[in-house]
Residue frames relative to the residue before (quaternion, step in Angstrom):
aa qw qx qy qz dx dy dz
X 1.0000 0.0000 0.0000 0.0000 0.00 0.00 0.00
X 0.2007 -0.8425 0.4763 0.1516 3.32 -0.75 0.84
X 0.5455 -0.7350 0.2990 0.2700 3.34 -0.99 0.66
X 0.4499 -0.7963 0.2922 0.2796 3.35 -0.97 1.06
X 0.4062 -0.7953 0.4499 -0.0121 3.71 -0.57 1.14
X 0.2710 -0.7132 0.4973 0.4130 3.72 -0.59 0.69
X 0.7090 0.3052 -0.3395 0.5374 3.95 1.17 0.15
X 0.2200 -0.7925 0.4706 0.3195 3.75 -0.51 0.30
X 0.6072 -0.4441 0.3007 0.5863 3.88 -0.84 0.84
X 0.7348 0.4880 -0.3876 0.2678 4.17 -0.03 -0.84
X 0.6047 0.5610 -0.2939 0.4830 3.24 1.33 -0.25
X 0.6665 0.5809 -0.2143 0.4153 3.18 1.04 -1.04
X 0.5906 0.6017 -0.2282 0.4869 3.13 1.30 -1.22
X 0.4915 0.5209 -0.3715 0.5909 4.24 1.51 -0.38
X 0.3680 -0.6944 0.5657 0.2497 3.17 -1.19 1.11
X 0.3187 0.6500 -0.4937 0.4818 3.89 1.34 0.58
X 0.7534 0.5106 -0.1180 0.3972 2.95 0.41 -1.53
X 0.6217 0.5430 -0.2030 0.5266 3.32 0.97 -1.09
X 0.6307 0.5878 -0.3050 0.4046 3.87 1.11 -1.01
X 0.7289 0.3048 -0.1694 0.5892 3.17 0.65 -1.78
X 0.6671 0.5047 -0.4631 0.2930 3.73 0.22 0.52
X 0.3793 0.4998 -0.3452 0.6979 3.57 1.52 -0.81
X 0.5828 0.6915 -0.4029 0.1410 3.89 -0.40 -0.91
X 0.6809 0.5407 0.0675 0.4893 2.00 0.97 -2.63
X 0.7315 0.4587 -0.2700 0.4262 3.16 0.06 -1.76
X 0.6199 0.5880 -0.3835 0.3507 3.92 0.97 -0.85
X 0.7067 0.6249 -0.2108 0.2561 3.00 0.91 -1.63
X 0.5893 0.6320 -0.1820 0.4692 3.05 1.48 -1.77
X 0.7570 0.3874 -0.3358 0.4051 3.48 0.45 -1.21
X 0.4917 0.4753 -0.5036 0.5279 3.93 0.69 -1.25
X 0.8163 0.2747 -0.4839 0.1552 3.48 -0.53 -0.89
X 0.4914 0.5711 -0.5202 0.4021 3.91 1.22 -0.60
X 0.6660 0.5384 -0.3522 0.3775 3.33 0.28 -1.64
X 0.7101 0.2414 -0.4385 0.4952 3.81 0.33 -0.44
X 0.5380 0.5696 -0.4934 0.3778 3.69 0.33 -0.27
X 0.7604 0.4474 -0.1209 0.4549 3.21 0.42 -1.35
X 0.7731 0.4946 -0.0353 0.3955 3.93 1.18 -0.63
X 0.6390 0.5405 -0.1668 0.5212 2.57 1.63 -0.98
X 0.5891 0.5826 -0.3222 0.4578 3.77 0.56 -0.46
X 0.6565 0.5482 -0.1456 0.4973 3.69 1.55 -1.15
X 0.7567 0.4684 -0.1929 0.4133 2.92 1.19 -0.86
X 0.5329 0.5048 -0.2882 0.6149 3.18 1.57 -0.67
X 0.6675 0.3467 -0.3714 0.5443 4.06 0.34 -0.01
X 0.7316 0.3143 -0.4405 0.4146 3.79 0.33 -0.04
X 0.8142 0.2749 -0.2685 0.4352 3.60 0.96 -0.10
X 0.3598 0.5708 -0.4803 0.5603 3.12 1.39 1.15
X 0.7371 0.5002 -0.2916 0.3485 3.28 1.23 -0.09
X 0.6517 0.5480 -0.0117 0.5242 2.30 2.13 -0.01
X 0.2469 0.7631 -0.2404 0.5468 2.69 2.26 0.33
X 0.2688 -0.6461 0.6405 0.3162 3.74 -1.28 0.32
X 0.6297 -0.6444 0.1359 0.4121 4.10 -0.51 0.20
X 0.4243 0.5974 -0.4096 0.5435 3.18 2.23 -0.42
X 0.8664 0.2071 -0.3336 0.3087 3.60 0.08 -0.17
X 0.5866 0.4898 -0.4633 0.4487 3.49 0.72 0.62
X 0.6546 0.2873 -0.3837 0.5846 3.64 1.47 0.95
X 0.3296 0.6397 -0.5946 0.3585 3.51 1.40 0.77
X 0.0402 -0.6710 0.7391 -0.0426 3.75 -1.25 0.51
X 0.3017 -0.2624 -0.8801 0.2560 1.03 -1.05 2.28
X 0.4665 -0.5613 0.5011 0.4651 3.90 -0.96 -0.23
X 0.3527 -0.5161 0.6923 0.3607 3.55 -1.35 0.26
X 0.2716 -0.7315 0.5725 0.2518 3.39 -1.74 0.47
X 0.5538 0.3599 -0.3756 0.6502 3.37 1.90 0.45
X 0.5820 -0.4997 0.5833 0.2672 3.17 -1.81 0.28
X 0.1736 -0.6254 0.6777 0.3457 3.79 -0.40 0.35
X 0.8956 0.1585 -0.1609 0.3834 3.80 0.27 -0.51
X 0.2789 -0.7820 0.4981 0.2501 3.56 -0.18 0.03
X 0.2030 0.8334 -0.5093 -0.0695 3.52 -0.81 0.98
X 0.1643 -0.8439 0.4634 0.2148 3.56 0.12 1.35
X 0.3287 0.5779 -0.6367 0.3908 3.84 1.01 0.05
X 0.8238 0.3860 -0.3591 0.2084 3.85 -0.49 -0.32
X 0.2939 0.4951 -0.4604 0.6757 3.22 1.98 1.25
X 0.6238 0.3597 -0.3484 0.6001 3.98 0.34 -0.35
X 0.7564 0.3778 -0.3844 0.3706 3.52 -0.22 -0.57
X 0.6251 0.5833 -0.2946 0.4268 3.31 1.11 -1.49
X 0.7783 0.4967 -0.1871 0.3353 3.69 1.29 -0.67
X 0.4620 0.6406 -0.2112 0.5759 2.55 1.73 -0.45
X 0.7014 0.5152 -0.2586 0.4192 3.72 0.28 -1.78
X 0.9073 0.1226 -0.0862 0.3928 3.56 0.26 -1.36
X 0.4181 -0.8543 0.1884 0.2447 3.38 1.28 0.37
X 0.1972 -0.9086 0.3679 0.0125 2.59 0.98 2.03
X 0.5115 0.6404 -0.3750 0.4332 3.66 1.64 -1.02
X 0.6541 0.5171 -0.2877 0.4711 4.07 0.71 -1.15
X 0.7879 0.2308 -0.2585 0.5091 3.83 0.16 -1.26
X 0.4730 0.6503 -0.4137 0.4269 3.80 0.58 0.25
X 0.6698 0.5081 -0.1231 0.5273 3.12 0.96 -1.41
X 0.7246 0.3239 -0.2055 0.5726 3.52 0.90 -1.14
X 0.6268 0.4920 -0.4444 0.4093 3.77 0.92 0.23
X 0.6873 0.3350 -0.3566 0.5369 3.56 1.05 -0.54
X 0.6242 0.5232 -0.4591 0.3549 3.74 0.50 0.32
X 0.6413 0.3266 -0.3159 0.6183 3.19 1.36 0.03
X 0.6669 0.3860 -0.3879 0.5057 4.01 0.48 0.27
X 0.5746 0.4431 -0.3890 0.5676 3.62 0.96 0.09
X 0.6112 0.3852 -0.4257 0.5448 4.31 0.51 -0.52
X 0.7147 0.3872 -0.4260 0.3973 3.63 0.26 -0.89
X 0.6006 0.4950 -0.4465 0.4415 3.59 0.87 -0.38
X 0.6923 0.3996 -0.3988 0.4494 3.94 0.57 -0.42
X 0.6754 0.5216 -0.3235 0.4088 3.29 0.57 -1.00
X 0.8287 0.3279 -0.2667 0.3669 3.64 1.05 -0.52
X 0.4495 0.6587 -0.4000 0.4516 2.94 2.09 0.29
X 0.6708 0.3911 -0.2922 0.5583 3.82 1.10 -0.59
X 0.7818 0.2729 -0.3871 0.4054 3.72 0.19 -0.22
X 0.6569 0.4797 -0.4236 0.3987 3.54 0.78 -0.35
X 0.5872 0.4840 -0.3968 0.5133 3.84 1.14 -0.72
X 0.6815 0.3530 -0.4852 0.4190 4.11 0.74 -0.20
X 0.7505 0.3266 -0.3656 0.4432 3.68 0.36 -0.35
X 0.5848 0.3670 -0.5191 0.5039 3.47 0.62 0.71
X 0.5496 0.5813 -0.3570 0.4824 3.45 0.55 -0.52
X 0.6435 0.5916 -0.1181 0.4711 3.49 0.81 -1.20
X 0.6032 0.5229 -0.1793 0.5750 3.63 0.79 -1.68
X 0.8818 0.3134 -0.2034 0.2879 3.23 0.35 -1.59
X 0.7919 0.3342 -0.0064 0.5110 3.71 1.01 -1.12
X 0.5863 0.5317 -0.3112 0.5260 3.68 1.30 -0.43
X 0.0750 0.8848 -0.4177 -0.1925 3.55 1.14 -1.22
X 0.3323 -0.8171 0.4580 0.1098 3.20 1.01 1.90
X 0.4814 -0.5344 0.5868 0.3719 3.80 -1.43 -0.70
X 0.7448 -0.0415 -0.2231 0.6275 3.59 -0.45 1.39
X 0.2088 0.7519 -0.6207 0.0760 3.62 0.56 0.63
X 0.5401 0.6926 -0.2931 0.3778 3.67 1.03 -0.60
X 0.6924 0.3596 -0.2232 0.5844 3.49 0.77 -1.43
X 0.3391 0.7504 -0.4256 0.3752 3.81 1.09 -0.43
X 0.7669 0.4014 -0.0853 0.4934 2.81 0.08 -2.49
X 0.6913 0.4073 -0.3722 0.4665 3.67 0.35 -0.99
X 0.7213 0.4110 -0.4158 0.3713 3.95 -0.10 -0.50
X 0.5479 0.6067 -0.3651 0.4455 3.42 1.48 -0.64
X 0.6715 0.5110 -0.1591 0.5125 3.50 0.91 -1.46
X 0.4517 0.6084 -0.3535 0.5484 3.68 1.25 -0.35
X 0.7420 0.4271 -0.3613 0.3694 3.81 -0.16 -1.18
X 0.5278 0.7498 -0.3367 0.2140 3.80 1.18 -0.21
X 0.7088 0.6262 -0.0642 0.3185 2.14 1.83 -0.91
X 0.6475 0.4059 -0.2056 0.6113 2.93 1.93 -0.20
X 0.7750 -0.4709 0.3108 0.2847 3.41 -1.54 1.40
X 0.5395 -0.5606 0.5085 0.3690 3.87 -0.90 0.53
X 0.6761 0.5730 -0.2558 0.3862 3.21 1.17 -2.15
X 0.6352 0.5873 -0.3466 0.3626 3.95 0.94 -0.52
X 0.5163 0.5121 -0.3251 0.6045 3.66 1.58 -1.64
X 0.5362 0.5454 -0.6155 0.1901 4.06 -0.22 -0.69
X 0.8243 0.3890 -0.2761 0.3049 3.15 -0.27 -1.10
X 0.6435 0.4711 -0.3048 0.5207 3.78 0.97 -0.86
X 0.5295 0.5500 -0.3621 0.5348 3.47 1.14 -0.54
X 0.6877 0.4781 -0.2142 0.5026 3.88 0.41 -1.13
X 0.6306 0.4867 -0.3011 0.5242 3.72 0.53 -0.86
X 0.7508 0.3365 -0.3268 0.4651 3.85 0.51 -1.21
X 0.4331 0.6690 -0.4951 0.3459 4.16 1.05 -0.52
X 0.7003 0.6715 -0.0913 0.2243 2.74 0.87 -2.37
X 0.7020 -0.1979 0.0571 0.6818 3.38 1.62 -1.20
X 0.5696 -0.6800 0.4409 0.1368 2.93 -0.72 1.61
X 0.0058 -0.7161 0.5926 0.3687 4.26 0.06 0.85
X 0.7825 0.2823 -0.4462 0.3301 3.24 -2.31 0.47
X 0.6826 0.5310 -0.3094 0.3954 3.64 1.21 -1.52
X 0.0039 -0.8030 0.5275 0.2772 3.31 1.44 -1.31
X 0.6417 0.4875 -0.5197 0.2839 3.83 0.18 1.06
X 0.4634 -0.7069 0.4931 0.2059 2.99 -1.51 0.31
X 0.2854 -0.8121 0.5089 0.0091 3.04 -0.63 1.83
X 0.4123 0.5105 -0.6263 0.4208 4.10 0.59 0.55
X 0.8914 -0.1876 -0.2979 0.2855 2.19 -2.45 1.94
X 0.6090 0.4146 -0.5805 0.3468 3.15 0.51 1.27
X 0.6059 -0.5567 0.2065 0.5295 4.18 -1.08 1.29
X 0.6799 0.4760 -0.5128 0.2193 4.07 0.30 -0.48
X 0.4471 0.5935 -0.4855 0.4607 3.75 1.19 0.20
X 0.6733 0.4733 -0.3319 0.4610 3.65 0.91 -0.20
X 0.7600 0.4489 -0.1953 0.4275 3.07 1.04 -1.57
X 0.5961 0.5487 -0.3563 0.4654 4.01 0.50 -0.97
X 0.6304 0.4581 -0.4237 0.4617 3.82 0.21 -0.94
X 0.7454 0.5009 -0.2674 0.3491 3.79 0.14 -1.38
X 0.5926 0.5870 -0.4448 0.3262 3.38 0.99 -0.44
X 0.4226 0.7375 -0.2868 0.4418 3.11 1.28 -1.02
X 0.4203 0.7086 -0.5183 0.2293 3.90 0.49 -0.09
X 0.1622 -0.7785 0.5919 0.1312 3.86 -0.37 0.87
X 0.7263 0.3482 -0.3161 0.5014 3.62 0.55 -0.83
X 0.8708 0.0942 -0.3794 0.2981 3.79 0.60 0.57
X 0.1401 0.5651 -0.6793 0.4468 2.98 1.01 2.01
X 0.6559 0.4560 -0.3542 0.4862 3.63 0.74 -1.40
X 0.5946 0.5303 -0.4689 0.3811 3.77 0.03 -0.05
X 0.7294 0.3409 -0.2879 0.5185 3.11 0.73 -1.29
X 0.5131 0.6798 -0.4268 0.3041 3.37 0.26 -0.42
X 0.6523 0.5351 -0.1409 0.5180 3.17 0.89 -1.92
X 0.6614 0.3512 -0.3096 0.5860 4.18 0.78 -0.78
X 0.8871 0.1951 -0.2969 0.2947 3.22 -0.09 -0.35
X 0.1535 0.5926 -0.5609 0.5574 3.76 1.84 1.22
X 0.6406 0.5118 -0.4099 0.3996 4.22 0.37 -0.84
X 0.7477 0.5858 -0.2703 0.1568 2.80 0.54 -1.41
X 0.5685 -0.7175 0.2525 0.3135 3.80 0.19 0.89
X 0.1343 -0.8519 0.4719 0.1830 3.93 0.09 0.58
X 0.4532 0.4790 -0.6477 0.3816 3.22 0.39 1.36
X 0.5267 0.6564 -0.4179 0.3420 3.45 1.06 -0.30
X 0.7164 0.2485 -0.1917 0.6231 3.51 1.62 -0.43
X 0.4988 0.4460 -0.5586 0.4901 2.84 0.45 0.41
X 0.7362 0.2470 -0.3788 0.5036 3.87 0.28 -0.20
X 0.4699 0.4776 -0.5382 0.5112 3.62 0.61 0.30
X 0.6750 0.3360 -0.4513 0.4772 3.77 -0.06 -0.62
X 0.4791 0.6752 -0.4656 0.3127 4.15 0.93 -0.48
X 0.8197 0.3328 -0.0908 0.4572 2.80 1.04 -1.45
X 0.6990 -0.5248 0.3147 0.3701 3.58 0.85 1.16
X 0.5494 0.5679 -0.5177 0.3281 3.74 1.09 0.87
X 0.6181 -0.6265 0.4295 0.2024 3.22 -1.21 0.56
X 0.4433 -0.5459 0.4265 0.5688 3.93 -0.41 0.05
X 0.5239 0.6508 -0.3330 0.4371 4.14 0.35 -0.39
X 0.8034 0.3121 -0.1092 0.4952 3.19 0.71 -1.53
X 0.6341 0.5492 -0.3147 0.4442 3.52 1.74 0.07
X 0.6671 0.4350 -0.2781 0.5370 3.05 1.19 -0.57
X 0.6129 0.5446 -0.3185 0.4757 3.67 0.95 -0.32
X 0.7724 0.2516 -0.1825 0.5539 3.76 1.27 -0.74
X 0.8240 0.3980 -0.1636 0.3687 3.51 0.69 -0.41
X 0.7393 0.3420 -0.1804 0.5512 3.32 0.78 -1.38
X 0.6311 0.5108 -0.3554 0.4632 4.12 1.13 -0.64
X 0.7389 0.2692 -0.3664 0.4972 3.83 0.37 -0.33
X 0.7473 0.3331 -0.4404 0.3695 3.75 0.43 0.08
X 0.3672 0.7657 -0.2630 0.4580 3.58 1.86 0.96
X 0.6055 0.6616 -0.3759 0.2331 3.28 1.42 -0.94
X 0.3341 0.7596 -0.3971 0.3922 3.60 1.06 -0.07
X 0.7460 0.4871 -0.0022 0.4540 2.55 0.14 -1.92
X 0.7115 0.5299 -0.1056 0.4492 3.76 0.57 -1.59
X 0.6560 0.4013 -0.3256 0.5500 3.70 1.47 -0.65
X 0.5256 0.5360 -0.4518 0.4820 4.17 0.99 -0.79
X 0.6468 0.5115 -0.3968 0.4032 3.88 0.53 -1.03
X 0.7789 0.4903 -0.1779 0.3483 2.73 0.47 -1.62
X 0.4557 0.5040 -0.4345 0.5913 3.95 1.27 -0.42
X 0.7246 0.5582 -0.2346 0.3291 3.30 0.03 -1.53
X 0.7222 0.4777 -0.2493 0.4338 3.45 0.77 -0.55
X 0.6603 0.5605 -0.1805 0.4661 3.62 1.38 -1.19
X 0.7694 0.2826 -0.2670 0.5069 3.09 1.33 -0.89
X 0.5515 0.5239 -0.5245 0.3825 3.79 0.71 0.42
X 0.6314 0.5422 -0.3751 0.4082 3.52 0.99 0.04
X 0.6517 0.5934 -0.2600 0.3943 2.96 1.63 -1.17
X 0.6453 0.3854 -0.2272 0.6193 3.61 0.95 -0.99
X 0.2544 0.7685 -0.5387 0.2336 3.84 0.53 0.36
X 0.2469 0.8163 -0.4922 -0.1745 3.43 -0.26 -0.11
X 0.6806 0.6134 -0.2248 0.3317 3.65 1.09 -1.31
X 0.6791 0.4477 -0.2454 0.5274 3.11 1.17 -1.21
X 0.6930 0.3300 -0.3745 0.5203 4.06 0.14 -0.43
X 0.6044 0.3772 -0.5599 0.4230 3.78 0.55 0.00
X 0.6378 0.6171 -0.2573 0.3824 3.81 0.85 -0.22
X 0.7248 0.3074 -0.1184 0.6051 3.29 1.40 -1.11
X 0.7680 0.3028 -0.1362 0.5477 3.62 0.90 -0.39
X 0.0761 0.7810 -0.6156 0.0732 3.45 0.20 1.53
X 0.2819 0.6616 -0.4707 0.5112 4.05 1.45 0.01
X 0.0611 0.7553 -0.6292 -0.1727 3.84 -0.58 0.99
X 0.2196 0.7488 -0.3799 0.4968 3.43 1.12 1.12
X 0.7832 0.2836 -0.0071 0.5533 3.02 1.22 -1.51
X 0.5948 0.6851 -0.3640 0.2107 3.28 1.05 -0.40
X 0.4426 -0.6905 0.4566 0.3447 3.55 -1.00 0.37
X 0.6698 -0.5278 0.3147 0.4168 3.73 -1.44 0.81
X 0.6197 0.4616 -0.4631 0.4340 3.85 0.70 0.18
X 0.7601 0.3794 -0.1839 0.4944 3.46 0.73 -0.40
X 0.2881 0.7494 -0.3662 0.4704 3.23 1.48 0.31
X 0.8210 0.4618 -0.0559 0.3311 1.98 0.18 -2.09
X 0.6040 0.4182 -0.2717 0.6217 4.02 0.67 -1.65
X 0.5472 0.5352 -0.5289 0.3667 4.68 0.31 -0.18
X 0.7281 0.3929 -0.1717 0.5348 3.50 0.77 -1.61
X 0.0332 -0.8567 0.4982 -0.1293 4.03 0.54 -0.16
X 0.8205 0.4511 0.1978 0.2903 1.91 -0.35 -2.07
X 0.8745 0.1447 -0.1491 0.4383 3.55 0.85 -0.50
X 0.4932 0.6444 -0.3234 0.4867 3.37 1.39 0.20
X 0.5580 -0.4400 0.5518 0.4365 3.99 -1.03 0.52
X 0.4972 -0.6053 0.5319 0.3216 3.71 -1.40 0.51
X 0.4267 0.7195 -0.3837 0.3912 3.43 1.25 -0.40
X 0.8188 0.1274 -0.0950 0.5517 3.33 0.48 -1.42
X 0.2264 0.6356 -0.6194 0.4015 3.47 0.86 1.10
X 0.8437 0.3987 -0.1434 0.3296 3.03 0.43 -1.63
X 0.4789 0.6524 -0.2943 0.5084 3.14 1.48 -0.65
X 0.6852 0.3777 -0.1503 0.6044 3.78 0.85 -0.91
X 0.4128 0.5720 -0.3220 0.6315 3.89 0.93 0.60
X 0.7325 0.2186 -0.2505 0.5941 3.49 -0.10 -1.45
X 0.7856 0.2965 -0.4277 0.3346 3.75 -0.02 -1.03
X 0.7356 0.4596 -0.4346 0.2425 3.56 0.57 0.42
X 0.6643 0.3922 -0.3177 0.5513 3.37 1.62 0.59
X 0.5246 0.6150 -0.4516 0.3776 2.97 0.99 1.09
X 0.4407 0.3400 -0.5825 0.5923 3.61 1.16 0.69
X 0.7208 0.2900 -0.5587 0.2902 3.77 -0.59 0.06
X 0.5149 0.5491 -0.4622 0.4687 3.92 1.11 -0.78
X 0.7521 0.4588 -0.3044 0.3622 3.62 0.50 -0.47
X 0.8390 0.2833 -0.2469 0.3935 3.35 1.15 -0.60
X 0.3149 0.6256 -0.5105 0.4988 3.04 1.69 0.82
X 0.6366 0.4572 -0.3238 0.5300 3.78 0.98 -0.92
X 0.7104 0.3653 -0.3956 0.4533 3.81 0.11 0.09
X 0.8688 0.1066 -0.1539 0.4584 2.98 0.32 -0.67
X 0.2352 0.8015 -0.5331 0.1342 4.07 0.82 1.07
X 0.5765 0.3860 -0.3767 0.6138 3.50 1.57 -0.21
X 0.5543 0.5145 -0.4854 0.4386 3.82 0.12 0.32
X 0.4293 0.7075 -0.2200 0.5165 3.46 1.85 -0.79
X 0.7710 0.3583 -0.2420 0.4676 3.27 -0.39 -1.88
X 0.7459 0.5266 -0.2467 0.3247 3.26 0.38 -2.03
X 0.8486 0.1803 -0.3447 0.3585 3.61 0.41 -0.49
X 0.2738 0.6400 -0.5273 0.4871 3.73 1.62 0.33
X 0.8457 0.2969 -0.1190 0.4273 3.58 -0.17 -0.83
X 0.4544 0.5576 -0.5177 0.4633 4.03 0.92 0.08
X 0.1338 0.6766 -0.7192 0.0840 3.57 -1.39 1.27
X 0.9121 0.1092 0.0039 0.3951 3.20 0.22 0.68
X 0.3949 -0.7393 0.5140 0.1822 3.86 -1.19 0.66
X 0.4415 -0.5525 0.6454 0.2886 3.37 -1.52 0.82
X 0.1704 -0.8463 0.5041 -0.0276 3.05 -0.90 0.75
């Protein structure tokens, strides 16, 4: 049975047919690609701009001159080397901390089948529904004083890290991979005298890694593009991460190397979406083993 197409192969096969399709299909892409490109492009040669001409109006969409010194300066000026540093040290803990608790309560949810694990999953799947901008404050109030702990966790990394664990849509991921995963495979692990620990640690985690890289992307970059919450928890500009750094010093830097400090600070995620966008697809879309 062949599949059904908005063109059917006999049409295509007309060199009409063949026209308005190349056409289309051109048109459509150029236009994403400038949607989607254009915005990048204007921030890497705005950084490259001198400052009279990145407040000329109209804009040029070339540089008449290129100056890459205002990436060096821009790095130099607001110490991109310091909040960089203090951004992957807080997007790498949330990535461990949410790799071990989020793989037990999905793991749990999914293969332990707790009592009310269901209404669990559903109340968990429930908080999506409400705005980030709503959790801020109750979220900010519980940093602020720890109940029972009674401390106060501003500008220090667990005001980053603790909130993020909290991640419902990638507990529900894992969950959803490791529902696929066949239960005879543990069931003959427990044959062989393993523990639930010693199953999830030998069996159900290395055929996971799919699944374990989408989290794991997913996690680095929600910290990275953070911006509200660390300007809130991290008033220490010592402590601050490279997005908030960045909006701290504003204000006193040439817009040039504003922008310049922009491009160089989305360019570890633009990059590790590009390495690892088939690690992406592939575990977004795993449901299950050949058997």
């Amino acid at each position: 049975m062949r599949p059904r197409t908005l063109i059917s192969p006999a049409q295509l096969g007309r060199r009409r047919g063949k026209i308005i399709y190349w056409t289309v299909f051109g048109v459509t892409t150029g236009l994403f690609t400038l949607v989607f490109l254009g915005p990048l492009y204007w921030m890497v040669t705005g950084g490259l701009k001198t400052t009279a001409e990145i407040v000329q109006s109209p804009p040029t969409l070339v540089p008449h001159s290129t100056h890459p010194e205002n990436y060096q300066d821009a790095w130099r000026v607001m110490d991109l080397a310091k909040l960089l540093f203090n951004t992957l040290y807080y997007a790498f803990g949330a990535l461990a901390f949410q790799l071990v608790l989020d793989v037990a309560a999905a793991y749990s949810l999914s293969k332990l089948r707790p009592v009310f694990g269901n209404v669990v999953l559903g109340m968990m799947l429930a908080t999506l529904m409400i705005p980030a901008t709503v959790l801020v404050v109750p979220q900010y109030l519980t940093v602020l004083d720890v109940p029972i702990f009674e401390r106060n966790l501003l500008n220090s990394p667990w005001a980053i890290w603790l909130p993020s664990v909290t991640n419902a849509f990638n507990i529900f991921l894992l969950k959803r991979f490791f529902d696929s995963i066949p239960q005879e495979l543990l069931d003959a692990a427990a044959i062989d005298g393993a523990s639930s620990a010693r199953t999830l640690r030998s069996v159900v985690l290395p055929i996971s890694r799919p699944i374990l890289g989408v989290v794991s992307i997913f996690a680095v970059v929600g910290v990275w593009k953070d911006f509200l919450w660390p300007m809130l928890t991290l008033p220490d500009p010592a402590k601050q991460t490279l997005n908030v750094g960045i909006y701290s010093l504003a204000n006193g830097v040439p817009q040039n190397q504003l922008i310049a400090a922009l491009t160089i600070a989305s360019v570890p995620t633009l990059l590790l979406f590009l390495l690892f966008q088939r690690n992406i697809m592939s575990g977004l879309t795993a449901g299950g083993l050949k058997g």
